[in-house]
DOLUM-643752 format. One record per residue (C-alpha): residue number from 1; x, y, z; residue in one letter. Coordinates in steps of 0.5 Angstrom, whole numbers, plus 500, padded with zeros to 3 digits. Layout:
% DOLUM-643752
+-----+-----+-----+-----+--------+
: num :   X :   Y :   Z : residu :
+-----+-----+-----+-----+--------+
: NUM :   X :   Y :   Z :      A :
...
+-----+-----+-----+-----+--------+
This chain:
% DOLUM-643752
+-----+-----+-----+-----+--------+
: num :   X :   Y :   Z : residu :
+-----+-----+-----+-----+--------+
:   1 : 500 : 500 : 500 :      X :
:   2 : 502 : 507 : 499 :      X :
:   3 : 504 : 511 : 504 :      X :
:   4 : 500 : 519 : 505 :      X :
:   5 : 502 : 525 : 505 :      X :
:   6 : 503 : 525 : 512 :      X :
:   7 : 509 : 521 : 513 :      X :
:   8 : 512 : 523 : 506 :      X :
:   9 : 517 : 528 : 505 :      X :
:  10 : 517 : 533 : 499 :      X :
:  11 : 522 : 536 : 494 :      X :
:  12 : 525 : 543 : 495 :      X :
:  13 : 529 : 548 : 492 :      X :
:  14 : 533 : 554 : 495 :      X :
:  15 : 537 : 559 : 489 :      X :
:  16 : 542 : 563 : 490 :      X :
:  17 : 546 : 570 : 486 :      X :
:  18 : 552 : 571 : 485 :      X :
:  19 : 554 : 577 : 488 :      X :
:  20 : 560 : 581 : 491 :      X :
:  21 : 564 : 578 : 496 :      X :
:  22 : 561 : 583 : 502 :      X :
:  23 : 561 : 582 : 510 :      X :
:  24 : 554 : 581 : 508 :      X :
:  25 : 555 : 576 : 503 :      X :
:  26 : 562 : 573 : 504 :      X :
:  27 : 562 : 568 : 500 :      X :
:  28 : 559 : 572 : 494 :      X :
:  29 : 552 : 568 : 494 :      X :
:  30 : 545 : 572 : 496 :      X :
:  31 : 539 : 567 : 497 :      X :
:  32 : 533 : 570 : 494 :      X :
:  33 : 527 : 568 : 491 :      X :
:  34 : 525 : 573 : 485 :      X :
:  35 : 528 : 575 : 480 :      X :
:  36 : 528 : 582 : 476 :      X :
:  37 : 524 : 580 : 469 :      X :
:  38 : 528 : 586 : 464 :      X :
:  39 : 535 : 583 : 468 :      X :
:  40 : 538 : 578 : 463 :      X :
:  41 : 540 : 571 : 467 :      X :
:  42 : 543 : 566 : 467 :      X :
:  43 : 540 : 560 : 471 :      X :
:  44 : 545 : 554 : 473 :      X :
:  45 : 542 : 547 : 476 :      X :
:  46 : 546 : 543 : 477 :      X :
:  47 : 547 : 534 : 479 :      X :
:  48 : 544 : 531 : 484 :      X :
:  49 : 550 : 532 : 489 :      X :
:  50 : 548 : 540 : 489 :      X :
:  51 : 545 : 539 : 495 :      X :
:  52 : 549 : 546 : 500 :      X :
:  53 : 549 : 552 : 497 :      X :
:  54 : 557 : 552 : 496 :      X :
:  55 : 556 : 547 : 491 :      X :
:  56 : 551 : 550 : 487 :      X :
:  57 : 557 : 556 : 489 :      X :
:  58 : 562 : 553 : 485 :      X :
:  59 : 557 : 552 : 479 :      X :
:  60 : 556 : 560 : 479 :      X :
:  61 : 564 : 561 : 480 :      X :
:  62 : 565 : 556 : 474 :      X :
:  63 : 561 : 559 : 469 :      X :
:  64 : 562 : 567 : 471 :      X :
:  65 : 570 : 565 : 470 :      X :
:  66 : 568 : 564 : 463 :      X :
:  67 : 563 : 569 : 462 :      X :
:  68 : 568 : 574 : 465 :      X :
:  69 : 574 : 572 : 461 :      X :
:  70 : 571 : 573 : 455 :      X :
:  71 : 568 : 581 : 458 :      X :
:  72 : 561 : 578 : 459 :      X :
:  73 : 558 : 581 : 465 :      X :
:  74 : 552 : 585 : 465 :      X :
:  75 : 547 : 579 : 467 :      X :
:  76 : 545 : 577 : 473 :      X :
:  77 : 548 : 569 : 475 :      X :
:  78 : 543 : 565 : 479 :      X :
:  79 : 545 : 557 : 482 :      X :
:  80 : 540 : 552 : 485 :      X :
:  81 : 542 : 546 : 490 :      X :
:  82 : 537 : 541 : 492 :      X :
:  83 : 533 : 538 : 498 :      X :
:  84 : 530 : 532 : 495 :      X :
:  85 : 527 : 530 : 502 :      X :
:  86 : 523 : 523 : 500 :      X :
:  87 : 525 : 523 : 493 :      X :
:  88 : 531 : 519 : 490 :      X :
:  89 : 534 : 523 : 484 :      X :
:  90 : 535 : 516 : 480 :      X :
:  91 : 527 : 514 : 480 :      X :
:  92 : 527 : 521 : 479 :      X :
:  93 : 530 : 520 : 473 :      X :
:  94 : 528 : 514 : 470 :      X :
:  95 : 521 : 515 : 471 :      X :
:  96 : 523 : 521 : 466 :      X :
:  97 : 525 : 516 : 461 :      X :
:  98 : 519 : 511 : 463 :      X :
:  99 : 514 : 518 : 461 :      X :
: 100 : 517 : 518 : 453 :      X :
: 101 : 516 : 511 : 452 :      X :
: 102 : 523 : 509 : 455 :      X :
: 103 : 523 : 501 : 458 :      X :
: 104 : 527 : 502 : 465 :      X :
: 105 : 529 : 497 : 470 :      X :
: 106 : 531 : 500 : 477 :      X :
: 107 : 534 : 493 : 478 :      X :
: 108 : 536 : 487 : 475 :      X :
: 109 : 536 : 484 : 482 :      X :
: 110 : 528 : 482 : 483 :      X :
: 111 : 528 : 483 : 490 :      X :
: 112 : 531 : 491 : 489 :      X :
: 113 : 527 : 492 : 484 :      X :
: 114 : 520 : 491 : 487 :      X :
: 115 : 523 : 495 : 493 :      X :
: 116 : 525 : 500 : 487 :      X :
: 117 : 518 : 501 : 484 :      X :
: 118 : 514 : 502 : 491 :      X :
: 119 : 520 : 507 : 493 :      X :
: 120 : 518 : 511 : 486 :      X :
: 121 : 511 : 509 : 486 :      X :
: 122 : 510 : 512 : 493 :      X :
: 123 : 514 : 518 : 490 :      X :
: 124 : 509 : 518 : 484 :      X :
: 125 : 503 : 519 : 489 :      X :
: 126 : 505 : 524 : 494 :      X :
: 127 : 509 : 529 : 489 :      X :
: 128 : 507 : 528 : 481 :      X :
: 129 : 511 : 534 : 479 :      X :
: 130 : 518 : 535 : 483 :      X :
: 131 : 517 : 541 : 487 :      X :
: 132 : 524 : 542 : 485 :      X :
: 133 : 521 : 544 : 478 :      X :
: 134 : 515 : 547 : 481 :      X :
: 135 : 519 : 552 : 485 :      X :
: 136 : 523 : 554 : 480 :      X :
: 137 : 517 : 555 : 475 :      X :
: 138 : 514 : 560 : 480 :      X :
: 139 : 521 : 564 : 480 :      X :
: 140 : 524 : 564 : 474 :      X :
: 141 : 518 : 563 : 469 :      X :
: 142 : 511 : 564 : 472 :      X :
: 143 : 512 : 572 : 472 :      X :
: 144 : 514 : 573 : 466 :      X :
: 145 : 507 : 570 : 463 :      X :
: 146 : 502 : 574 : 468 :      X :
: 147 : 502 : 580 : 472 :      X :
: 148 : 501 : 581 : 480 :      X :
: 149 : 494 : 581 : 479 :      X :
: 150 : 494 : 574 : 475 :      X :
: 151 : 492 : 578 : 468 :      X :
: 152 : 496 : 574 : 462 :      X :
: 153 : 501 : 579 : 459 :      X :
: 154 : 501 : 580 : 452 :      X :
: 155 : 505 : 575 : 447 :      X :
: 156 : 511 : 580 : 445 :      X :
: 157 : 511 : 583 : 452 :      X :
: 158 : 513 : 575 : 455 :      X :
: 159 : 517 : 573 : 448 :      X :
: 160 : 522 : 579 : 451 :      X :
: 161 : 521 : 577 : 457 :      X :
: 162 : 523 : 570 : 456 :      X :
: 163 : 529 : 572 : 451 :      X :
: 164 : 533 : 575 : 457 :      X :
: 165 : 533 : 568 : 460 :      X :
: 166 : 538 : 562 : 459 :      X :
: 167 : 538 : 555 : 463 :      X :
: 168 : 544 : 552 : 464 :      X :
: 169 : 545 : 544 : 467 :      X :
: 170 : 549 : 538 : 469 :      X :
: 171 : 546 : 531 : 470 :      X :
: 172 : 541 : 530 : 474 :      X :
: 173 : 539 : 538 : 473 :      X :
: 174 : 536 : 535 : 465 :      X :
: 175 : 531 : 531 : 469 :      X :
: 176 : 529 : 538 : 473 :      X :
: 177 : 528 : 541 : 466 :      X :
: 178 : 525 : 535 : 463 :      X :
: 179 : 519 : 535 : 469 :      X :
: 180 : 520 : 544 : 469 :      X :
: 181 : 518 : 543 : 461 :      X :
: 182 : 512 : 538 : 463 :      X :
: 183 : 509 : 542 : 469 :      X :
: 184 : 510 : 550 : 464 :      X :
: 185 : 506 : 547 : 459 :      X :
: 186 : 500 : 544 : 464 :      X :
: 187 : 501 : 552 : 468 :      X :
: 188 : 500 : 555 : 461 :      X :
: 189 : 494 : 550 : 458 :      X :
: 190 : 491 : 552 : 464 :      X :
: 191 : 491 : 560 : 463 :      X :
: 192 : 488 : 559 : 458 :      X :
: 193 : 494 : 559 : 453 :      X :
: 194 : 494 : 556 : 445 :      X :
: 195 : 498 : 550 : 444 :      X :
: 196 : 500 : 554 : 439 :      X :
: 197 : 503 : 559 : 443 :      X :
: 198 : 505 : 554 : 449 :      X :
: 199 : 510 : 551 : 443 :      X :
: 200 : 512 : 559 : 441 :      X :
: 201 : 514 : 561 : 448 :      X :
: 202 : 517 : 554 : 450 :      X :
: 203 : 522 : 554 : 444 :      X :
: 204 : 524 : 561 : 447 :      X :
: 205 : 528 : 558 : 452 :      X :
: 206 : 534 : 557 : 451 :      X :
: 207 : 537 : 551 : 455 :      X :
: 208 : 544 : 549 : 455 :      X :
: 209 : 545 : 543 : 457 :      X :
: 210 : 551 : 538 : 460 :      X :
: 211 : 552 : 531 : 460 :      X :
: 212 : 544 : 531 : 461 :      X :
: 213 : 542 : 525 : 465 :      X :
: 214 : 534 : 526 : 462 :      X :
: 215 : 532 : 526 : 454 :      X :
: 216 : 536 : 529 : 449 :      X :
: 217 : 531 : 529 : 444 :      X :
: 218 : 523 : 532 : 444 :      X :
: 219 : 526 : 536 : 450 :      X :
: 220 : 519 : 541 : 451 :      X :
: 221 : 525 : 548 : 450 :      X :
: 222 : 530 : 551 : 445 :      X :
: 223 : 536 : 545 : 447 :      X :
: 224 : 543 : 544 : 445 :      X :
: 225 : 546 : 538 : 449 :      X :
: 226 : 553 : 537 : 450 :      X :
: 227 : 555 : 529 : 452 :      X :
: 228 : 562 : 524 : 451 :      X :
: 229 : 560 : 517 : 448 :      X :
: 230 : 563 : 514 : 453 :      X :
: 231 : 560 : 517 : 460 :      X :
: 232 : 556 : 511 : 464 :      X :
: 233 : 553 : 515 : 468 :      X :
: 234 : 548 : 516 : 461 :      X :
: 235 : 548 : 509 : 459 :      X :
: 236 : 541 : 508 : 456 :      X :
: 237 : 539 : 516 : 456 :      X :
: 238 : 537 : 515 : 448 :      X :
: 239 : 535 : 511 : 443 :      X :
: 240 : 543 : 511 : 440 :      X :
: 241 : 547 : 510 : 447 :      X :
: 242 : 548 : 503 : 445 :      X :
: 243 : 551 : 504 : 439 :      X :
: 244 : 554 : 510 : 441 :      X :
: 245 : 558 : 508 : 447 :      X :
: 246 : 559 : 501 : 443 :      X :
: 247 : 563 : 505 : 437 :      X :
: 248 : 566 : 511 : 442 :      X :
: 249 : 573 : 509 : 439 :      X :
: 250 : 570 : 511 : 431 :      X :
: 251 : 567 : 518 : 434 :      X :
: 252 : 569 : 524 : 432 :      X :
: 253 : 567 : 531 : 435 :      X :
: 254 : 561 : 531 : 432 :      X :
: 255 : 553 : 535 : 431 :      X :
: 256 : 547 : 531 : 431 :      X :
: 257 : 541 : 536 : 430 :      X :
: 258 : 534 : 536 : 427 :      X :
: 259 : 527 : 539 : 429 :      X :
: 260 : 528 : 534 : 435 :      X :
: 261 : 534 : 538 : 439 :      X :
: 262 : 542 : 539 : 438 :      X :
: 263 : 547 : 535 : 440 :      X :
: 264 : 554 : 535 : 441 :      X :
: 265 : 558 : 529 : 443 :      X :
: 266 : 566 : 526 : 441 :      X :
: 267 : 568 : 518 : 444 :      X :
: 268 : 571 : 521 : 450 :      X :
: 269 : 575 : 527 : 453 :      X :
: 270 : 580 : 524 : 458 :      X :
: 271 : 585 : 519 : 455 :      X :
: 272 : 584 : 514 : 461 :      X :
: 273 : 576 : 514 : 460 :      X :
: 274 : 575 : 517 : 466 :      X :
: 275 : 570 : 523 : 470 :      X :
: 276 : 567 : 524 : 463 :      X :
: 277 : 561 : 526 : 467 :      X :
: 278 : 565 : 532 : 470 :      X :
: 279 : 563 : 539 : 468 :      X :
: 280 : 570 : 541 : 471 :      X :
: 281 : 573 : 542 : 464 :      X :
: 282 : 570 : 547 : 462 :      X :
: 283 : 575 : 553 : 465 :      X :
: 284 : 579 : 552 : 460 :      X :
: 285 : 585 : 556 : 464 :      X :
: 286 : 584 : 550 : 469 :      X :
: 287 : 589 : 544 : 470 :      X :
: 288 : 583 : 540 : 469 :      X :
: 289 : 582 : 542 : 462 :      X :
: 290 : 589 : 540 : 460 :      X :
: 291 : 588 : 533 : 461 :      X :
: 292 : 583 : 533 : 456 :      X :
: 293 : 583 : 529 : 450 :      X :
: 294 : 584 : 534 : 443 :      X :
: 295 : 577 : 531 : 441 :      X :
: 296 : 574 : 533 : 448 :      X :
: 297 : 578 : 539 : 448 :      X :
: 298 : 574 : 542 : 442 :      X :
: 299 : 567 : 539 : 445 :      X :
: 300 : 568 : 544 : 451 :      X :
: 301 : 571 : 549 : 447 :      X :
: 302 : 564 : 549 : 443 :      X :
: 303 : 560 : 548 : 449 :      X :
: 304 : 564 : 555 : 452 :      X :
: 305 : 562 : 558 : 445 :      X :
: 306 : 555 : 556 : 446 :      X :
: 307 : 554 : 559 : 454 :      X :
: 308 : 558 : 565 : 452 :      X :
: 309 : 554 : 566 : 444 :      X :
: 310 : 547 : 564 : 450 :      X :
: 311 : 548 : 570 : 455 :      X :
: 312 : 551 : 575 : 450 :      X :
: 313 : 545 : 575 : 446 :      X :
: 314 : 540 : 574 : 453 :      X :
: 315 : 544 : 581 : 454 :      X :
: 316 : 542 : 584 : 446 :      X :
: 317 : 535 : 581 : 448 :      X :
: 318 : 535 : 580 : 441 :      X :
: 319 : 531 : 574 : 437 :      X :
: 320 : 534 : 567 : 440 :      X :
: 321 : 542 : 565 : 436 :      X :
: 322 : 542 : 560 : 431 :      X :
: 323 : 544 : 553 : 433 :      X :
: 324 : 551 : 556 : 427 :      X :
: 325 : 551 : 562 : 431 :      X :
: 326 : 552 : 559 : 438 :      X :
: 327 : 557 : 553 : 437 :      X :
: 328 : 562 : 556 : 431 :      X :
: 329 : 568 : 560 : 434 :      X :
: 330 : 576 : 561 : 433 :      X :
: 331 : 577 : 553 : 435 :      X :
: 332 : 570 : 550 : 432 :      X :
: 333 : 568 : 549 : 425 :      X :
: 334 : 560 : 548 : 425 :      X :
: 335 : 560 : 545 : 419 :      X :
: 336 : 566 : 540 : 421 :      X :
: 337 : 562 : 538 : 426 :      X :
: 338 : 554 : 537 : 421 :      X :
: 339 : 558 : 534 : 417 :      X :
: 340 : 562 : 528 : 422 :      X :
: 341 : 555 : 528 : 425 :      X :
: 342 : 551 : 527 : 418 :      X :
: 343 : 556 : 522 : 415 :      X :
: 344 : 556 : 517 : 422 :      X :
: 345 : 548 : 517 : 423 :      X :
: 346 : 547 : 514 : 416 :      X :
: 347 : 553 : 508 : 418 :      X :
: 348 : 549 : 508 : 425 :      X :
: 349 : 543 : 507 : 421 :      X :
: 350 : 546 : 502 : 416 :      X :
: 351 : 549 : 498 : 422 :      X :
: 352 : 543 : 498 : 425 :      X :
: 353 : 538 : 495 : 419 :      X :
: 354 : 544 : 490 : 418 :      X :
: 355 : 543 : 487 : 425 :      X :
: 356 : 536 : 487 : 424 :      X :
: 357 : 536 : 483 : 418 :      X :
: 358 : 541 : 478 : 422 :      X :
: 359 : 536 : 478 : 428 :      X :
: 360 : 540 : 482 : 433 :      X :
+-----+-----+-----+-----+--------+
């Protein structure tokens, strides 16, 4: 039997700003829970492990390095981190997988499973959306779609409002995003808005995600993944990760994109196929980001083209950049990148109907 309520802890989820370091705010991070809607912002959500506010602090120092090396600085830096309460981030996630279609075993040990699948049904019950998704709805979405007062706002004014916002996320914070998208869309049906428009102003969110531990395509926003063939802590995360980490050794840095979402991906970033999950890659001046593969290397390059491009543009509040505009830079070739992407999706595809044929 389920258990109620009462004897269920819920999800939260608490946001930080990155501010000047002050007696006030030592460690350069302010709580708060409203946002300016004309300010651009970039929000972080971070993996499962953001659980204090000095992790989803390292998040904002991470990226604001990045941003502030290449002299992008007038926008505001938002960082979450988690209390997951009664949820188990892993059910989490693998039920985002099971509402797309996806077959998920929690355990291939029975005994596990079966007391997985009470844990996630019991989750199930008690809290259908994550409040994590909730609340950052209410803060970063809800009041650029209705005034204080309830009333909808016009289109142009929530397109512009929308366009000053971009969504960056590590791991686990791909499956906040997913429920965030699955939750925006139920809010907005409610006000009253077309489907015509909740598709107009979702596919006005940019999202930048890394190493997303949700489903890389049909995503609800304007998404562009960046992930390693050989990261295990994604395996089964789509249709081609088999084959993809299977063949990881043959895969140059390459682009998958279509109506479906974007993808960055390369076989590995590190020589000893090790924390390909991290993040920590990304400050390119770092210790870290010269252990990379030249191939890993070029990956990251293309994602820190991407942030940077996403912010610059949230600032100009002008119209979304171009998947080209977002990821070509002084290290990266975009049509490089379609090209290896195009060629190795028709041998994937031939490979795939071959074995088919022979019962695979």
């Amino acid at each position: 039997m389920t258990q109620s309520n009462t004897d269920y802890c819920p999800s939260s989820i608490r946001i930080i700003k990155r501010v000047p370091r002050s007696d006030a705010y030592p460690h350069g991070a302010q709580t708060i829970s409203r946002i300016p809607l004309t300010r651009p912002s970039l929000l972080l959500l971070g993996g499962g492990a953001t659980v204090r506010s000095r992790d989803a602090n390292y998040y904002a120092s991470l990226i604001q390095e990045i941003l502030y090396t290449n002299n992008v600085r007038d926008f505001d830096l938002y960082s979450a981190h988690y209390n997951f309460g009664d949820r188990i981030p892993g059910l989490d996630r693998a039920n985002v997988f099971r509402q797309m279609g996806y077959t998920i075993k929690l355990s291939y040990y029975p005994p596990d499973n079966d007391r997985l699948e009470l844990k996630l049904a019991r989750m199930c019950v008690n809290e259908p959306i994550p409040h994590t998704a909730i609340r950052t709805f209410n803060i970063f979405i809800r009041p650029r779609l209705i005034t204080r007062d309830n009333r909808l706002r016009d289109m142009d004014t929530i397109l512009k409002y929308m366009r000053r916002l971009r969504i960056w996320t590590h791991s686990h914070g791909g499956a906040v995003i997913h429920y965030m998208g699955d939750y925006m869309r139920q809010e907005m049906s409610a006000m009253g808005f077309t489907k015509y428009e909740i598709d107009l102003v979702c596919k006005n969110l940019l999202v930048i995600g890394h190493a997303p531990t949700a489903p890389m395509f049909y995503n609800t926003f304007y998404h562009i993944n960046f992930a390693s063939c050989s990261d295990t802590v994604m395996e089964n995360v789509n249709h081609m990760s088999d084959y993809l980490s299977t063949n990881a050794a043959n895969v140059t840095p390459m682009y998958f994109g279509n109506r479906l979402g974007n993808l960055i991906t390369t076989g590995q970033f590190r020589p000893d196929y090790t924390r390909e999950h991290d993040a920590r890659y990304l400050a390119q001046n770092s210790a870290e980001y010269q252990t990379l593969t030249d191939e890993g290397k070029l990956v990251f390059d293309t994602e820190c083209n991407a942030i940077i491009t996403a912010v610059k543009s949230a600032i100009d509040g002008s119209k979304l950049p171009s998947v080209r505009e977002m990821l070509d830079g002084p290290s990266v070739d975009f049509d490089t990148l379609r090209k290896n992407g195009t060629r190795f999706y028709q041998i994937m595809l031939n490979d795939i109907r071959i074995n088919r044929k022979r019962g695979k």
